[in-house]
C-alpha positions in Angstrom: 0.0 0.0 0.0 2.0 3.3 -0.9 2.2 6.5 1.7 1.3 8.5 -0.9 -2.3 7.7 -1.8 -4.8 10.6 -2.8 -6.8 11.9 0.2 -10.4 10.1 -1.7 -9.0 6.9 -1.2 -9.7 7.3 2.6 -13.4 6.9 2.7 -12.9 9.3 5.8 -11.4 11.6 4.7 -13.5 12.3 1.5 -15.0 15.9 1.6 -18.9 15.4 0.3 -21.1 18.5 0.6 -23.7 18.3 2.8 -26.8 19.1 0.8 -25.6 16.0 -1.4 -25.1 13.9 1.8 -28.8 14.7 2.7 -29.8 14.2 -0.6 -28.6 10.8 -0.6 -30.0 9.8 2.4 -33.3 11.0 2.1 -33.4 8.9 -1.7 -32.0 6.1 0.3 -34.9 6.2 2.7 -37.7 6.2 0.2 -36.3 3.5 -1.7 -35.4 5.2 -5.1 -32.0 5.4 -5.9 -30.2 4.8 -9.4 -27.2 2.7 -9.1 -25.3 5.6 -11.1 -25.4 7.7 -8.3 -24.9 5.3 -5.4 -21.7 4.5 -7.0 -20.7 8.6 -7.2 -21.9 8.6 -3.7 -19.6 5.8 -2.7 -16.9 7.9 -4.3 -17.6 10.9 -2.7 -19.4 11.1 0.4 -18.0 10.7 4.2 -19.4 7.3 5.6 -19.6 8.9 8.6 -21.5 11.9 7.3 -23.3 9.8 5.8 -23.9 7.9 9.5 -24.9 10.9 10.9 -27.2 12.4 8.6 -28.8 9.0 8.3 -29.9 9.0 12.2 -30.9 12.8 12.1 -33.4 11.9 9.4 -34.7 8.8 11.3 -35.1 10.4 14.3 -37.0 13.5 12.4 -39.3 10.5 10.9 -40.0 9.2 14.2 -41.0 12.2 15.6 -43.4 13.5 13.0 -44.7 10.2 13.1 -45.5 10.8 16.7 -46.8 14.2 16.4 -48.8 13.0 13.3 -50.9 10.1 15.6 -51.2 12.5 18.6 -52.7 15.2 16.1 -55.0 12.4 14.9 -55.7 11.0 18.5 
């Protein structure tokens, strides 16, 4: 393995934005996704941004799912 590898072989060290990193994991959560753009997100995006942004989302679902069956009940 050489010392001098490029910093986007280091899949923490990648630098994604953040609006694409929330774009990905809100596509990811409703199911459509082209395989095109998983693999540019593969390439691209912080797995621990992507961690992140992934339980942030969940835990918004959760909650407006709770707010929406308390504004029903």
């Amino acid at each position: 393995m050489p010392l001098n590898r490029p910093l986007g072989d280091k899949p923490h060290m990648r630098k994604g934005s953040l609006l694409r990193t929330v774009r990905a994991v809100a596509w990811s959560l409703i199911g459509l996704r082209k395989g095109s753009e998983y693999e540019q997100d593969v390439e691209k995006l912080n797995p621990l941004h992507i961690i992140v942004v992934g339980l942030i989302a969940v835990f918004l679902l959760v909650i407006g799912l709770i707010g929406l069956v308390n504004w029903i009940v």
